[in-house]
C-alpha positions in Angstrom: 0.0 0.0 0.0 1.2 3.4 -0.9 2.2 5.4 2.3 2.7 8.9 3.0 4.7 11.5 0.9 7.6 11.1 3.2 10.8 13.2 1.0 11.4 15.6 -1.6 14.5 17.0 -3.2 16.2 19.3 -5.9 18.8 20.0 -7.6 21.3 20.1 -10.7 22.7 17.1 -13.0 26.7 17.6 -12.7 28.1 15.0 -15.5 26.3 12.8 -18.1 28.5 11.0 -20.1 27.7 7.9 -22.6 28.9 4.0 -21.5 28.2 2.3 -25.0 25.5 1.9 -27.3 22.8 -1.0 -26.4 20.4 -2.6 -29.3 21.3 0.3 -31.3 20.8 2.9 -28.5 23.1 4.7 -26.5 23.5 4.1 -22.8 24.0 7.2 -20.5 25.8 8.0 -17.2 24.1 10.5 -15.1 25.2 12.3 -11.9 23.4 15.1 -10.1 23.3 16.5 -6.5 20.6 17.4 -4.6 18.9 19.3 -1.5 15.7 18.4 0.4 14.3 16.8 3.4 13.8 13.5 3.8 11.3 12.0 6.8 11.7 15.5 8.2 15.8 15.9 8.0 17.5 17.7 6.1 19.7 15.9 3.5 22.0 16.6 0.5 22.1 13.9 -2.1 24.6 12.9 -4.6 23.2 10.2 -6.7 24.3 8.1 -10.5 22.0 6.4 -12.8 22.4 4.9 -16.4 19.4 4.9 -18.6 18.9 3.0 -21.9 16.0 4.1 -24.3 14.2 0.6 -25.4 13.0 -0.7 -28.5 9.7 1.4 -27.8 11.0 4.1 -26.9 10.7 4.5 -23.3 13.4 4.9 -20.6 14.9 2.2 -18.1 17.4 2.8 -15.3 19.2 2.0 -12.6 21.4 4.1 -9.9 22.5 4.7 -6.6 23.0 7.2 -4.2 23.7 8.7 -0.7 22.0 11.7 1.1 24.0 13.1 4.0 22.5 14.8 7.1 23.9 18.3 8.1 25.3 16.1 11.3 26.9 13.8 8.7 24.9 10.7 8.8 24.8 8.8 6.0 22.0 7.0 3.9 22.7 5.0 0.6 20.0 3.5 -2.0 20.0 1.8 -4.9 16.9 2.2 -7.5 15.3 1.4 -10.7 12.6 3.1 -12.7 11.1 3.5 -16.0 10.6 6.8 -17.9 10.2 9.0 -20.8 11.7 11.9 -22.9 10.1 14.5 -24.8 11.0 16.4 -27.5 12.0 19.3 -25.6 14.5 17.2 -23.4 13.2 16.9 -20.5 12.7 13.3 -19.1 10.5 11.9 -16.0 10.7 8.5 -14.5 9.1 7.1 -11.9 10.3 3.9 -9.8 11.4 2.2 -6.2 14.4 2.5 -4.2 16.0 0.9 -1.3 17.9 2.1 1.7 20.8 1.1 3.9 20.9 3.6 7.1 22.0 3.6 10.6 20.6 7.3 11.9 17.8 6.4 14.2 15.7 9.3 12.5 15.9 7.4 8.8 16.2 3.9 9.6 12.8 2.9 9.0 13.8 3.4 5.7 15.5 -0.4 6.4 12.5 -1.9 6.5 10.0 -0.6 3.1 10.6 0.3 -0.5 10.2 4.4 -1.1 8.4 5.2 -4.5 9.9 7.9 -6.6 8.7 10.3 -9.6 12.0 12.2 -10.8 11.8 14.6 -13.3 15.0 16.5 -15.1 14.1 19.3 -17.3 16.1 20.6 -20.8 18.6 22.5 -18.9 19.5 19.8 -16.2 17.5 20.9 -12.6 16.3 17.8 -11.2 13.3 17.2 -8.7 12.1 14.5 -7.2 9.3 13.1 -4.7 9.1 10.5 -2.7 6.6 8.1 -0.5 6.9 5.3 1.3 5.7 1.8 0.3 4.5 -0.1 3.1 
């Protein structure tokens, strides 16, 4: 069941770069950083993905990340989604990631999968939501 909004962030791709070309289509390396809250903290977030554009034209990824409290604690994830592009450039997905945490204020994170919708617009700002999947 889909829980409560429980995150959201912004921020700026950094570096894209492309890995290799995959059925014909190329396969890109994203990085961006990013500030929000996160169950209530306050976290900066450095994250990579790839995406490859399949056959019908829609996106598929995978990344990983960490998000940092301004005490220092540390979050990773991993995640996956599916997406699209339009003609403009700008791209939205939507998928699940999973945490690894020790801060007592995040680590229910441990225990569910967090639903995301990320979106990155033609000139690279990033923002993305997040809820909790119980």
């Amino acid at each position: 069941m889909l829980g409560d909004k429980i995150g959201e962030m912004s921020g700026k791709i950094s570096l894209q770069r492309v890995l290799s070309n995959v059925g014909g289509g190329p396969k890109m390396e994203t990085s961006f950083q990013a500030n929000g809250t996160l169950l209530g903290t306050s976290v900066r977030e450095t994250g990579t993905y790839w995406t490859v554009v399949r056959p019908d034209g829609t996106l598929y990824g995978e990344g990983q990340g960490v998000m940092v409290t301004k005490a220092g604690k540390m979050a990773t994830w991993t995640g996956h989604g599916v997406g699209t592009m339009k003609k403009d450039g700008t791209a939205t997905y939507r998928g699940a990631i999973y945490f690894q945490t020790t801060p007592p204020q995040l680590s229910r994170l441990n225990k569910v999968a967090v639903v995301f919708e990320y979106e990155v617009d033609a000139d690279g700002n990033t923002r993305s939501e997040y809820w909790e999947w119980k």
